[in-house]
C-alpha positions, 0 to 999 in steps of 0.5 A: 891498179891495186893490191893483188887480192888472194881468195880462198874458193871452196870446191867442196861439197860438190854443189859448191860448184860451180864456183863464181869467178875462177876464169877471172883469176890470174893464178890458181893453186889447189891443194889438199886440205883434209879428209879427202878435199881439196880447196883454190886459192885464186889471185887476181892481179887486175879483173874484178867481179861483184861475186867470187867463191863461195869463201872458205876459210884460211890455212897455213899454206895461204901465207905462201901465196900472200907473201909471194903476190904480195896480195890481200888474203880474203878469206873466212875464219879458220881453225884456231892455231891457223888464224892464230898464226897468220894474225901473229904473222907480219902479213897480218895487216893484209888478213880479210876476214868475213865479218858483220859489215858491209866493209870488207864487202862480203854478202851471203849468195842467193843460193839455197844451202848452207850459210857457210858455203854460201858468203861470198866477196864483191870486188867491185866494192872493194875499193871504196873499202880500202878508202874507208879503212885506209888500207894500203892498196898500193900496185906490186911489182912481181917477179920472178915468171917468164912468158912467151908463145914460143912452144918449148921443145919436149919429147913428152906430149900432155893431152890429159892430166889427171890428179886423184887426190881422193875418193872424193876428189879428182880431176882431169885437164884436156888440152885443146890445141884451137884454144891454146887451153887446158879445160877444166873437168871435176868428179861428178861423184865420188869412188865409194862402194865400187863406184867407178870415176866420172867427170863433168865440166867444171864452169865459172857461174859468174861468166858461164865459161869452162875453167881454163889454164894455159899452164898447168903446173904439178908442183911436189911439195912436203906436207908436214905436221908440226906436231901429232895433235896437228896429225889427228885432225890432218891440220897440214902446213905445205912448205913452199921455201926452197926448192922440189920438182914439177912439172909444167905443162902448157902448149900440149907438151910436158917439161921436168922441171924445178920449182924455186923460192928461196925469199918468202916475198917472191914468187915461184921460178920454175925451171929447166932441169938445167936451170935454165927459165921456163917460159910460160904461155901468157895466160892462166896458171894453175897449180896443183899442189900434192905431196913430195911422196906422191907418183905418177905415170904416163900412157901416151899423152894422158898423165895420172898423179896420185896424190900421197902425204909423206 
């Protein structure tokens, strides 16, 4: 048992993909980060792997997801004011930054590309890491998610999800009732100069398997500014305190719902639009962060979000 690790996980350009390791994660968020892409940030509780990412650099938003798994935050670099800020933080200690050694144990892949989408993290030596520079690795308790396979009463059925967060970036979920699982598919090209959507599988190049979730979870969320120099360069920060609306999806049924976090060291409850938990199915879950201001529709059991900033 260990810490829990949060990874930051590149998913753009498109031949970062297939990313290495994602059907590892216990948790996944994704969320828009600038000029029409989108970036995971994956927890594992318990699994490890001797390649994860490609690695990409840190944002505001991770500190969420830091204090709510009470995890390590691997990720490389950022721009000034985020890493400025998330060393400034009380959560600073537990900041893994890509270096120049081989602890913390990042490497550069083989593929033939780019340095910068090409580092990687070794998970498999992270503990003699640990030892080395006696960081506190201690197990965490983490609260706050209720499970069950019970299928929950809806009215609403959810075979596809599907998120368009960009011209450049959109997806897809299809539910497959043999599995219990929501499959995984990427934009195999981008909308420009009239071309029409297309989709492909998204796969996990260390286990070869489609990325799944048994839970897939649109969370509304504000996407905010701290002043106009943040603006002109889309330099988000995504408050996750307090409470929005959601909608779950799991069992190929849609349920309302509410996110809640009132401590910053907890984790998100979701729950029924009478406050009641929700249940999730004992699996993956994997968010998608978008804008308070974004919408969606439905036709049948096909569910389409736009993704829109305030």
């Amino acid at each position: 048992m260990r810490r829990p690790l949060a990874i930051k996980i590149g998913n753009s350009p498109d031949y970062v993909r297939p990313q290495s390791s994602l059907t590892l994660a216990d948790v996944v968020y994704e969320y828009y980060i600038e000029w029409g892409d989108t970036r995971f940030i994956a927890v594992f509780y318990g699994n490890n792997s001797p390649q994860v990412g490609p690695v990409r650099s840190g944002r505001y938003m991770d500190e969420h997801v830091a204090r709510m798994y009470h995890s390590f935050l691997m990720f490389k670099g950022a721009d000034p004011r985020e890493l400025n800020y998330l060393k400034g933080t009380d959560i600073s200690q537990f900041l893994i930054i890509v270096g120049i050694s081989n602890c913390p144990p990042y490497f550069i892949g083989h593929y033939k590309r780019d340095s910068y989408n090409n580092v990687f993290f070794n998970m498999d030596k992270w503990a003699a890491c640990v030892l080395k520079k006696g960081l506190d690795d201690t197990p965490q308790t983490i609260s706050g998610g209720f499970f069950s396979t019970d299928v929950p009463a809806s009215q609403s059925l959810a075979t596809k999800i599907y998120t368009f967060y960009s011209v450049y970036s959109y997806n897809y979920w299809e539910y497959d009732p043999a599995t219990q699982n929501y499959f995984r598919y990427q934009e195999s090209q981008d909308m420009v100069n009239g071309k029409g959507e297309a989709y492909a599988p998204l796969t996990d190049a260390q286990t070869n398997l489609p990325v799944t979730a048994a839970n897939v979870v649109v969370l509304f969320a504000p996407y905010i500014f701290t002043n106009s120099y943040n603006a002109h360069d889309e330099v988000y920060n995504i408050d996750l305190i307090d409470y929005g609306k959601a909608i779950v999806y799991r069992d190929g049924v849609a349920i309302p719902a509410y996110w809640n976090r009132t401590e910053m060291d907890q984790p998100i409850l979701l729950t029924n639009l009478d406050g009641s938990p929700i249940y999730m199915h004992p699996g993956r879950t994997f968010y998608e962060v978008i804008g308070t201001t974004s919408t969606y529709t439905q036709d049948g059991s096909d569910w389409h979000f736009n993704f829109q900033t305030p």
